[in-house]
C-alpha positions as CSV (number, residue, x, y, z in Angstrom):
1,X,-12.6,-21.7,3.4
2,X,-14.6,-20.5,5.8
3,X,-14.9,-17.0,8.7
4,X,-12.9,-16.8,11.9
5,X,-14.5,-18.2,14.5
6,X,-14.2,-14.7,16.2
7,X,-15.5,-12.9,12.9
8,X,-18.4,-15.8,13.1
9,X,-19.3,-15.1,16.9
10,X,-19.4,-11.0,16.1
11,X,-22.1,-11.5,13.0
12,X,-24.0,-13.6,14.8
13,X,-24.6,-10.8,17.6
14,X,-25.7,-8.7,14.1
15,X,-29.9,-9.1,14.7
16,X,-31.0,-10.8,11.6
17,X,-34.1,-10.1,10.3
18,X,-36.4,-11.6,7.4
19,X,-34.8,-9.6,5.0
20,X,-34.1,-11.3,0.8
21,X,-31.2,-9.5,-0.5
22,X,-29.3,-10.0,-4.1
23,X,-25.7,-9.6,-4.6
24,X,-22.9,-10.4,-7.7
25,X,-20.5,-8.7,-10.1
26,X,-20.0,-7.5,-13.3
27,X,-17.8,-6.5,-15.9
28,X,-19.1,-2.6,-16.7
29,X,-19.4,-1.6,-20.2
30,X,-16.3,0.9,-20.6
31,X,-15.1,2.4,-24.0
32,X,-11.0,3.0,-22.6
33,X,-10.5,0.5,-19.7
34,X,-12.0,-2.6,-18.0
35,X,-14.1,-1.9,-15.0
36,X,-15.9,-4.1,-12.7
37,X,-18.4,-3.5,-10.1
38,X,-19.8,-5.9,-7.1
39,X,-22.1,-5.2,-4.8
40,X,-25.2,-6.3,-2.1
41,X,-28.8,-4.5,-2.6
42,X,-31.5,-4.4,-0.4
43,X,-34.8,-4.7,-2.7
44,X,-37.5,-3.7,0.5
45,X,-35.6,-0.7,0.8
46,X,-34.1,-0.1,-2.7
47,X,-30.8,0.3,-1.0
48,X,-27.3,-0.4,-1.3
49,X,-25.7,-2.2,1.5
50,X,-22.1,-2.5,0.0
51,X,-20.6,-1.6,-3.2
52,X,-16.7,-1.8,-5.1
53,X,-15.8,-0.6,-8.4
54,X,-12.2,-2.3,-9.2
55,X,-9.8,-2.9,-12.3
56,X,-10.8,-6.7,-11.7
57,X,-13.1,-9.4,-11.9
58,X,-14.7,-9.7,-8.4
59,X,-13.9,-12.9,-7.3
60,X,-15.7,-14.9,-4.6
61,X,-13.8,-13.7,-1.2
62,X,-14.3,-9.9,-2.4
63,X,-18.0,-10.9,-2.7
64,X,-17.9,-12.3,1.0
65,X,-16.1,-9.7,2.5
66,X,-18.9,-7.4,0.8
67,X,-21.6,-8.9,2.4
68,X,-19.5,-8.9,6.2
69,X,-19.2,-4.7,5.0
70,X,-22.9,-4.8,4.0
71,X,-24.1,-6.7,7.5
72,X,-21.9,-4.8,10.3
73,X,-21.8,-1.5,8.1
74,X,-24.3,-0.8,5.4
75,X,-23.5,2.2,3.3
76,X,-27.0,3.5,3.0
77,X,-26.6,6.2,6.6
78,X,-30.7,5.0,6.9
79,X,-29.6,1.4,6.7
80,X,-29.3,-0.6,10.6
81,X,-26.8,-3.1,11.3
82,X,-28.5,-6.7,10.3
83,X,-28.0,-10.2,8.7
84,X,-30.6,-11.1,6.1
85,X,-32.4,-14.4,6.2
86,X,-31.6,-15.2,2.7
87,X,-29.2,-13.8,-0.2
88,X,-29.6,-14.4,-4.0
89,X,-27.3,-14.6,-6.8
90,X,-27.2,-15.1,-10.0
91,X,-24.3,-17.5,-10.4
92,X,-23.6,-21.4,-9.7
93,X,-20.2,-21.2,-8.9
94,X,-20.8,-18.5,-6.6
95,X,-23.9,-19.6,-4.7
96,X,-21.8,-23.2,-3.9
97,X,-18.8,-21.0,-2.2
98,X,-20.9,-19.1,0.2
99,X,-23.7,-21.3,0.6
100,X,-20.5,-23.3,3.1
101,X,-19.2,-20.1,4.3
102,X,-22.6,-18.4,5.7
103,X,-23.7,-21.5,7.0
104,X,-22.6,-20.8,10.7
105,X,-24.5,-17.6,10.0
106,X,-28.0,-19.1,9.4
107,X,-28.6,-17.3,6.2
108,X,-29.5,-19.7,3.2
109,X,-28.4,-19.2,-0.7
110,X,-30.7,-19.0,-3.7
111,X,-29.4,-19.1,-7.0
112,X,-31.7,-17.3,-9.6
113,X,-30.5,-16.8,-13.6
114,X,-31.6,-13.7,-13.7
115,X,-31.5,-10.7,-10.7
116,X,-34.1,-7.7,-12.4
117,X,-32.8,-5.4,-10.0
118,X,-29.2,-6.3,-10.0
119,X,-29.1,-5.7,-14.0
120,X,-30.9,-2.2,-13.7
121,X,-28.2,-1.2,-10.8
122,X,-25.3,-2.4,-12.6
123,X,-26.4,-0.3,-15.9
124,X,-26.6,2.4,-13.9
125,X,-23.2,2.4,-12.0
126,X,-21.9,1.8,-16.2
127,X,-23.8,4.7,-17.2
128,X,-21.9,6.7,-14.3
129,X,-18.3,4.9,-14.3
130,X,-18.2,5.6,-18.5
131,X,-19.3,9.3,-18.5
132,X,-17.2,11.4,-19.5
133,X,-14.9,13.3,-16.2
134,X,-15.6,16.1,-18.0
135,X,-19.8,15.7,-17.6
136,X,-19.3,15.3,-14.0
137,X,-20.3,17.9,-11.9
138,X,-18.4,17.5,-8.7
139,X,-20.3,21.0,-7.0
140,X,-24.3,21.0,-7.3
141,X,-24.5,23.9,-9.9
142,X,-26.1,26.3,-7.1
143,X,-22.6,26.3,-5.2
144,X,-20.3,26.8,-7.6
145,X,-20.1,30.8,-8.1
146,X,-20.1,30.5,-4.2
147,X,-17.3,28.3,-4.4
148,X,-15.3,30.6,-6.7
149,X,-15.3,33.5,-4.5
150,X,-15.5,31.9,-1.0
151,X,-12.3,29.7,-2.2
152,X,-10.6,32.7,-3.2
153,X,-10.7,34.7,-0.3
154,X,-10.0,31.5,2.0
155,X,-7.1,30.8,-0.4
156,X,-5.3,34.0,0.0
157,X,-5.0,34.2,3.5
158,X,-1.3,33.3,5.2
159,X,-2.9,30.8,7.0
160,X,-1.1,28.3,4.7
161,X,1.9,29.7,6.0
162,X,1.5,29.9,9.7
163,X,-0.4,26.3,10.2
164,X,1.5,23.0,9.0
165,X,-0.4,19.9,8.1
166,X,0.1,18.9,12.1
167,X,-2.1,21.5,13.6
168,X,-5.7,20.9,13.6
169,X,-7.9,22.9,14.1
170,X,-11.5,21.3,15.5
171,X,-15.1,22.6,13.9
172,X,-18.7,21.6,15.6
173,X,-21.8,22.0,14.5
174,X,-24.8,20.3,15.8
175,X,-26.5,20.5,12.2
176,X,-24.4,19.1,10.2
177,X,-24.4,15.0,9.9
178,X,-21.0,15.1,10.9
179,X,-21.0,17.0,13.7
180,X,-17.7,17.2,15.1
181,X,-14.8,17.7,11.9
182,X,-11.1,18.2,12.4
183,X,-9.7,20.3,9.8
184,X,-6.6,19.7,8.2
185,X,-4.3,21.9,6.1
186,X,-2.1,20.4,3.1
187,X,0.6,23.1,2.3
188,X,2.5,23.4,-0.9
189,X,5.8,20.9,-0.8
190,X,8.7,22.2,-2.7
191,X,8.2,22.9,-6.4
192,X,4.3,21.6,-6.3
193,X,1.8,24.4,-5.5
194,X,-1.0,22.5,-5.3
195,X,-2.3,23.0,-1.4
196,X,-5.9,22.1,0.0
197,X,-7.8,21.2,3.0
198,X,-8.9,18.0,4.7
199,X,-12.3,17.5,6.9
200,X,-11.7,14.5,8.7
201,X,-15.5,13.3,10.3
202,X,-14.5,13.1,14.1
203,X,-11.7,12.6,16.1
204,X,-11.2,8.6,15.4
205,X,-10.6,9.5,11.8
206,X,-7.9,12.1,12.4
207,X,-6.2,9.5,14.8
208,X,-6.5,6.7,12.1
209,X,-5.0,8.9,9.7
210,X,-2.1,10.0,12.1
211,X,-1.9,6.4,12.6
212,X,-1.4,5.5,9.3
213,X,1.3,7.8,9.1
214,X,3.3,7.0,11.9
215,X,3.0,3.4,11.5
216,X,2.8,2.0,7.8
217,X,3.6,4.6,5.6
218,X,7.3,3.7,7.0
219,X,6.6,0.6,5.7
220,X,4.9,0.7,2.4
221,X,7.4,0.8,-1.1
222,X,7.0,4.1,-3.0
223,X,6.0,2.1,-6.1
224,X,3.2,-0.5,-4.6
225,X,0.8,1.6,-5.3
226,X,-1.9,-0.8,-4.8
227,X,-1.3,-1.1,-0.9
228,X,-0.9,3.1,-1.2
229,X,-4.1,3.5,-2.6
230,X,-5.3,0.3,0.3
231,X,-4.4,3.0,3.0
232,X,-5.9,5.9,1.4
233,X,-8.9,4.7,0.9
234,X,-8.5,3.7,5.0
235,X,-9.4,7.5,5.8
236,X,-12.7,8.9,6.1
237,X,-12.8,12.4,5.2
238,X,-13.6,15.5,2.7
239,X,-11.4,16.6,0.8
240,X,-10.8,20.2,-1.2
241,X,-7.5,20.2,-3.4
242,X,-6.8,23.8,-4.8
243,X,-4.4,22.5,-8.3
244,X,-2.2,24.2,-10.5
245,X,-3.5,24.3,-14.0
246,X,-2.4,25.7,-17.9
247,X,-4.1,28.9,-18.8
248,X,-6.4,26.8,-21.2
249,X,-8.3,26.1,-18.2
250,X,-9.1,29.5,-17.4
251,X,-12.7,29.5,-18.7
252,X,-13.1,26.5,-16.2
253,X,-15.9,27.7,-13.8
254,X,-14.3,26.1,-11.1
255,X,-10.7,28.2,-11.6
256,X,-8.9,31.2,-9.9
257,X,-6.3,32.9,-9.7
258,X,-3.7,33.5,-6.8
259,X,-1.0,35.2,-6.8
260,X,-0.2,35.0,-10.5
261,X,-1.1,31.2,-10.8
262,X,-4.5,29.8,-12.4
263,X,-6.1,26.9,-10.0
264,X,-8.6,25.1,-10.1
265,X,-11.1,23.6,-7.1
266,X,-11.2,19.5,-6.9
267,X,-13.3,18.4,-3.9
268,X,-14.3,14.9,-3.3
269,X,-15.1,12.3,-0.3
270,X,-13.4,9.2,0.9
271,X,-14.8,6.9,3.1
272,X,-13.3,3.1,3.9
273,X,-16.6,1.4,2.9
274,X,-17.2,4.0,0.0
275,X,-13.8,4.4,-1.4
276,X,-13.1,8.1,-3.1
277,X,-15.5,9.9,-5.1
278,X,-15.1,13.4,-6.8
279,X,-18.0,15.2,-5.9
280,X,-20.0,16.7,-2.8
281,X,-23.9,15.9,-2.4
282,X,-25.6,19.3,-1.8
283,X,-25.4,18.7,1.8
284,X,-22.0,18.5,2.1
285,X,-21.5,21.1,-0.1
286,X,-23.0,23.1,2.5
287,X,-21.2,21.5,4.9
288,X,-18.0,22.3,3.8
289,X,-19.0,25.8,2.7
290,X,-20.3,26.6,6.0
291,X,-16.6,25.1,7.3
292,X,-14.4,27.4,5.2
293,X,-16.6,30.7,6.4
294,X,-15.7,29.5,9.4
295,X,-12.1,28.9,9.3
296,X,-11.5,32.6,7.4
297,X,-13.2,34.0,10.4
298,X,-11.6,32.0,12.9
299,X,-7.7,33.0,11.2
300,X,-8.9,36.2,10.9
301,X,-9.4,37.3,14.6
302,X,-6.6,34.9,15.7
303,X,-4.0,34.9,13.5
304,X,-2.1,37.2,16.0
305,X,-1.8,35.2,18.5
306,X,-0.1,32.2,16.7
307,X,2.4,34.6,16.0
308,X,3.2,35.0,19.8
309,X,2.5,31.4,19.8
310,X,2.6,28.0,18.6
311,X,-0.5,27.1,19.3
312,X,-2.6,28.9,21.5
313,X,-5.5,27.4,23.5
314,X,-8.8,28.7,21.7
315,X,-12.1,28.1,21.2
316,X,-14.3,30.7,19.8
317,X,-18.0,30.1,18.6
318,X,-19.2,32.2,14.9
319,X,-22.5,32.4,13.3
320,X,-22.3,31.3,9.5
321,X,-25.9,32.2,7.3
322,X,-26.5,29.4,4.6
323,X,-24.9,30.6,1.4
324,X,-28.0,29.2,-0.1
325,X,-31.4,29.7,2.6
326,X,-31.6,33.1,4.1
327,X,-33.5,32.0,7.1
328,X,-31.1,29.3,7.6
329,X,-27.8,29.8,9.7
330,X,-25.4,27.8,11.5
331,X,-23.5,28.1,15.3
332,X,-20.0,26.8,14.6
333,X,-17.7,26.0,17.2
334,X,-13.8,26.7,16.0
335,X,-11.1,25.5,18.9
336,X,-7.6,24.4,18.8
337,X,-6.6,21.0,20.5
338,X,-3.3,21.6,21.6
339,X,-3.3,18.4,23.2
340,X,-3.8,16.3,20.1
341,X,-1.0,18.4,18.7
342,X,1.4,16.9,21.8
343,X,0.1,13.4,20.7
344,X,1.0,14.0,17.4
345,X,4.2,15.7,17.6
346,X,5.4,13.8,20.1
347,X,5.2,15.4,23.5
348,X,8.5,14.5,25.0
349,X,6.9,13.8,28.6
350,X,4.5,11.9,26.3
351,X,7.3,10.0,24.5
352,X,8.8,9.3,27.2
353,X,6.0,7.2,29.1
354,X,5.2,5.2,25.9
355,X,9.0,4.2,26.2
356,X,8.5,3.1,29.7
357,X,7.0,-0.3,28.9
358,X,10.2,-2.5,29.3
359,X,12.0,-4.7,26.8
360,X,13.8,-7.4,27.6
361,X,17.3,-6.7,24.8
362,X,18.7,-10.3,26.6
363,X,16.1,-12.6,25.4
364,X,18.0,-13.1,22.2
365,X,21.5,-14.5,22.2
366,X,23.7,-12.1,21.3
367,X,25.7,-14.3,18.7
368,X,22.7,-14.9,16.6
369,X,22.0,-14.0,12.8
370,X,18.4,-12.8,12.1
371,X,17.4,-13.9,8.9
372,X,14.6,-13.0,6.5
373,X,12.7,-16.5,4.9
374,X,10.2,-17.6,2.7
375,X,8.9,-21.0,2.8
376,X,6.9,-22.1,-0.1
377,X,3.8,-24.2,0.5
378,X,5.5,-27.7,0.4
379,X,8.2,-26.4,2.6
380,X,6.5,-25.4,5.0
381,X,5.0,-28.4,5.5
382,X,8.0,-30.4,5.6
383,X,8.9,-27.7,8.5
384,X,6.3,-27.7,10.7
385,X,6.7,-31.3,10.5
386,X,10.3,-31.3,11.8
387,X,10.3,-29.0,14.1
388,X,10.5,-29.6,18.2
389,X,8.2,-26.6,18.9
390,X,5.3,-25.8,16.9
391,X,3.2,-23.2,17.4
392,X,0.2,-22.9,14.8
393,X,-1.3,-19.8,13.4
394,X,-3.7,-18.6,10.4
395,X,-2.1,-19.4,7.4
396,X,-3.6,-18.3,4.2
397,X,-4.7,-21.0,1.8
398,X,-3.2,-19.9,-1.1
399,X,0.3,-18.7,-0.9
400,X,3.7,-18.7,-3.1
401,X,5.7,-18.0,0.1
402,X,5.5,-17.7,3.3
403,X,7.7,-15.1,5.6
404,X,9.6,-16.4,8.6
405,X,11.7,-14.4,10.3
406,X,14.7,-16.5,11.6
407,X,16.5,-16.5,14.7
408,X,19.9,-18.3,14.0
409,X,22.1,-19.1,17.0
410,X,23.9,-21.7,18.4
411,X,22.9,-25.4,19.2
412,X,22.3,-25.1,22.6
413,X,21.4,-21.7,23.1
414,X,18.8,-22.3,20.3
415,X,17.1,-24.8,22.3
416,X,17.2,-22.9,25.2
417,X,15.3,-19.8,23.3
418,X,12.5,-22.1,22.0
419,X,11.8,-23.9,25.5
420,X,11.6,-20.0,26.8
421,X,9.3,-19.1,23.5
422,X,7.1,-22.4,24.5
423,X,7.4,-21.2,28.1
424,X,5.8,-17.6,27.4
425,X,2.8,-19.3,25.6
426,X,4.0,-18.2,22.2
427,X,4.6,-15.4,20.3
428,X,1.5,-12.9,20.2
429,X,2.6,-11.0,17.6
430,X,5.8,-9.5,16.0
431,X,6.1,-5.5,15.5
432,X,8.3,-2.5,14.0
433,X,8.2,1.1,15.8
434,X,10.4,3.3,14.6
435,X,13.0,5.5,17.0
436,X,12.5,9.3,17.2
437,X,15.1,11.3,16.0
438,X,16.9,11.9,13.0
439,X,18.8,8.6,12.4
440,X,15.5,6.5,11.2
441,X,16.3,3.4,13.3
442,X,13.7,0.5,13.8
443,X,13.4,-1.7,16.2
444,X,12.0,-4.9,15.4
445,X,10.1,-6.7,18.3
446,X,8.5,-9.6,19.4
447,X,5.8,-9.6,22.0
448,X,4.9,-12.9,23.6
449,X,1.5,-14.2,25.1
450,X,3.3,-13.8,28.7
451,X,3.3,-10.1,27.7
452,X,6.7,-9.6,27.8
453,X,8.6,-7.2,24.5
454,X,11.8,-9.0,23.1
455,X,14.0,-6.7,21.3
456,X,14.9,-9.2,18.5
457,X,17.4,-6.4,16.5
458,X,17.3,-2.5,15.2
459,X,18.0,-1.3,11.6
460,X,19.3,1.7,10.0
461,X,18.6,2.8,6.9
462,X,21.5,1.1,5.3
463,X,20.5,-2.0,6.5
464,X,17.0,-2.2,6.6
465,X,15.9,-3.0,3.5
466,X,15.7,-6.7,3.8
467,X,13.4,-5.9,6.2
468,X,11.2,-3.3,4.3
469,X,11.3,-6.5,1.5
470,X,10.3,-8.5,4.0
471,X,7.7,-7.1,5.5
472,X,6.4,-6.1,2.1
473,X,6.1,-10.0,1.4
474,X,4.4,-10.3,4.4
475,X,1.5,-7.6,3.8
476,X,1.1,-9.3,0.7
477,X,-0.4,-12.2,3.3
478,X,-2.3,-9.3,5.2
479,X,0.3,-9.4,8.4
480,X,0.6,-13.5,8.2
481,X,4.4,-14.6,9.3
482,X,6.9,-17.0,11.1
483,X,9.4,-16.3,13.8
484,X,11.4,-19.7,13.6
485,X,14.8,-20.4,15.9
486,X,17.4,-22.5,14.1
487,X,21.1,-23.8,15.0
488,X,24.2,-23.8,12.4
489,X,26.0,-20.5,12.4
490,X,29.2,-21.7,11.0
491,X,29.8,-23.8,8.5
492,X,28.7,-24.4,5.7
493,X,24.8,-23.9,6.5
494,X,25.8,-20.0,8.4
495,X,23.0,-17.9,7.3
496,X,20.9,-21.1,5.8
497,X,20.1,-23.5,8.0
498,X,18.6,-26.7,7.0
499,X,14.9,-27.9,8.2
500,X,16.8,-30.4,10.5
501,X,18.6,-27.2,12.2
502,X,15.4,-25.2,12.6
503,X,14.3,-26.0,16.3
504,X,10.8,-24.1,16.8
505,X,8.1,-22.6,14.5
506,X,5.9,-20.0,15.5
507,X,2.9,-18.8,13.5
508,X,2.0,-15.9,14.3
509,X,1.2,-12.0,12.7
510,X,3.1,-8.6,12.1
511,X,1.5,-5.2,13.4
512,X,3.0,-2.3,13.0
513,X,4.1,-0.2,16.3
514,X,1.8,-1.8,18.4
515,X,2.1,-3.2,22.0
516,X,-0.1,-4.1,24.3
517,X,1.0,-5.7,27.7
518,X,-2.3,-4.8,29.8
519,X,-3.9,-7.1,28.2
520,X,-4.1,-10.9,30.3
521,X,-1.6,-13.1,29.2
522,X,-2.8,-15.7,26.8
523,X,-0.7,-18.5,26.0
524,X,-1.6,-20.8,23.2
525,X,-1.0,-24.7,22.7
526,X,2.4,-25.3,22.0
527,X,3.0,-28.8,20.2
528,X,6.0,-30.0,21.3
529,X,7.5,-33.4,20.1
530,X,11.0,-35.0,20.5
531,X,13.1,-35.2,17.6
């Protein structure tokens, strides 16, 4: 196995410097469940460059894509982007798998029994994954009267009421390390109660939320919660969850009262190379402290106006003192960005321009069945072998089936589509957007490397769900997939055609809602061979 040749051309722009670092995983001592930790360290600087904490062994792969993490994006905030001259680990099996994949790199691969440094940081990460929840104090014992009333006061206000979870609202602060954060509010749904507040650190993370909403939550089954916590752990925010809770929990000294109900305050973090933690460093808690102040007096001097509107255009500036140092305040900047909120929403003058890219609904014969495949390993081999048109893609090693998404239609016409697909350099990619409006329909698309958009069919509810399954199977292979054009729509082989009957194979990737036609066009090799 070895890196992309793009993901190897990007690293080497990384300045390496002559830097030894250790890295390797462990199973974590645990009382109730099995935990696991891997992780890169930096002994010069005593830091850690990358770090994952996971129900499973880490295997080699998750080791390598830790040490990409730890090279381009090192989690210490001190730590600069860089490629060491040398790692170390302490196993065989290991050292032998990346020694071949860093190669390109020029970093070299020492195997050493015993890591002294990576034992004493693995204790310690076991020490702080088996203490009890209870033990961990997720405010710095300084903020948390502060908390108590500040989050009282904050909670109360009908700001919950007024603002939904798609109106913003933008903080700035030149002293905080985060300077720019984009305030979200969480309202209660239904029968749940629970309501809270999300800090997302700068405008990119807002829109890769948003983004994550519009275009693979659509997509994701209710009960793979693996690839639900995957896009979770995507966002890169703070977080303040105000819970129900049982009156045992009133001695908590994080609880309230609102209203007649008993709460109680969970903040936490979540970052894409840090994953989620329940707890605020001082700093943040000051941050986030300093944020809330703010919002109350921002609601409080505006609140008028969103009546009369539904969001006004405002941006109003309030001095906040530290909760904590006396001397110490802040100049906060509180705005509205009712143009975000179009984005978002979806502007109909906006909408309409995203819909003005043009799709070609004639590329596909309209007697044609699309059909949902999975090739397993062998299979696909004996496929790519028979078919006229081949184009060929990244194909995971290890695989139990592969999705193609087939284009059935008539002899002739079938050939005809497969010359065209040959002719337009491919298939870039293949991709879903979902319709506005109320009746939830998809269309499914296929943008060539002549940058022209094929509508290839649209789904309902009703009958979309071999495509959810499908694409499910196909984020299983991280967005790998076929789009294949076969003949035989009667007969016996209607709806399963045989290899012979399969004309062209294209290898090629899913992306949800995505389209890009300013791009140049890129055509890639087409093999082509005469049956």
């Amino acid at each position: 196995m070895s890196l992309p040749a793009a993901t190897i051309r990007r690293l080497l722009n990384v300045p390496q410097v002559a830097a030894i670092w250790v890295g390797g995983g462990r199973r974590l001592d645990s009382e109730n469940d099995e935990v696991f930790c891997a992780a890169w360290l930096d002994p010069k600087d005593q830091g850690v460059r990358s770090m994952e904490v996971g129900q499973f062994p880490p295997t080699p792969e998750q080791l390598m894509r830790l040490l990409v993490q730890a090279i381009e994006y090192p989690r210490h905030p001190q730590a600069q982007p860089c490629r060491p001259h040398t790692i170390i680990v302490d196993d065989r099996e290991l050292q032998f798998f990346l020694r071949g994949v860093v190669a390109p790199l020029d970093i070299q691969v020492e195997y050493q029994a015993h890591i002294p440094l990576l034992a004493e940081f693995f204790e310690f990460i076991a020490a702080e994954v088996t203490s009890d929840d209870e033990d961990i104090e997720v405010l710095p014992p300084e903020y948390v009267s502060l908390y108590k009333q500040k989050i009282r006061e904050f909670a109360q206000l009908d700001i919950w009421r007024r603002l939904d979870s798609l109106t913003p609202l933008k903080l700035h602060c030149d002293a905080w390390d985060s300077s720019t954060l984009f305030a979200v509010l969480v309202n209660p749904q239904g029968a749940n109660r629970d309501f809270g507040l999300m800090l997302y650190r700068g405008e990119e993370a807002l829109r890769n939320f948003w983004q994550q909403i519009d275009q693979e939550y659509p997509y994701i089954d209710e009960d793979d919660d693996e690839r639900l916590e995957e896009t979770v752990l995507r966002n890169d925010c703070l977080f303040l969850n105000f819970s129900e809770v049982d009156e045992e929990d009133l001695g908590n000294d994080l609880s309230f009262v609102l209203k007649g109900h008993l709460y109680t305050i969970e903040p936490g973090v979540i970052h894409p190379l840090e994953g989620m933690r329940p707890f605020y460093a001082p700093e943040e808690a000051e941050m986030v402290y300093v944020a809330i102040e703010a919002l109350i007096k921002f609601w409080k001097k505006t609140k008028k106006q969103f009546e009369k509107e539904e969001c006004p255009e405002l941006d109003l500036r309030f001095k906040i003192p530290s909760p904590r140092h006396s001397a110490l305040s802040y100049q906060v900047h509180v705005a509205t960005v009712p143009e975000m909120m179009a984005e978002i929403n979806g502007d109909p003058e906006e909408s309409e321009s995203q819909h003005q890219i043009p799709i070609d609904t004639e590329a596909i014969p309209g007697e044609a069945y699309i059909l949902f495949k999975l090739f397993p390993p062998k299979e696909l081999q004996e496929l790519q072998a028979a078919v006229s048109y081949h184009q060929r893609g990244e194909i995971p090693e290890a695989f139990e089936g592969y999705p193609v998404l087939t284009i059935q239609t008539k002899k002739a016409a079938a050939e005809t589509l497969a010359a065209k697909i040959a002719e337009e350099g491919g298939i870039h990619h293949l991709t879903v957007f979902p319709l506005s409006g109320s009746e939830q329909i998809v269309m499914l698309l296929a943008q060539t490397n002549a940058n022209h958009l094929w509508l290839l069919d649209t789904f309902d509810p009703e009958s979309g769900s071999l495509l959810l399954d499908w694409i499910k199977e196909v984020n299983d292979l991280e967005g790998a997939c076929g789009l294949a054009v076969a003949y035989g729509m009667t007969g016996k082989t209607r709806m399963q055609p045989t290899l012979k009957q399969i004309v062209g194979l294209f290898e090629t990737s899913l992306v949800f809602s995505f389209v890009d036609t300013q791009r140049p066009p890129t055509p890639q090799p087409i093999e082509i061979s005469k049956r």
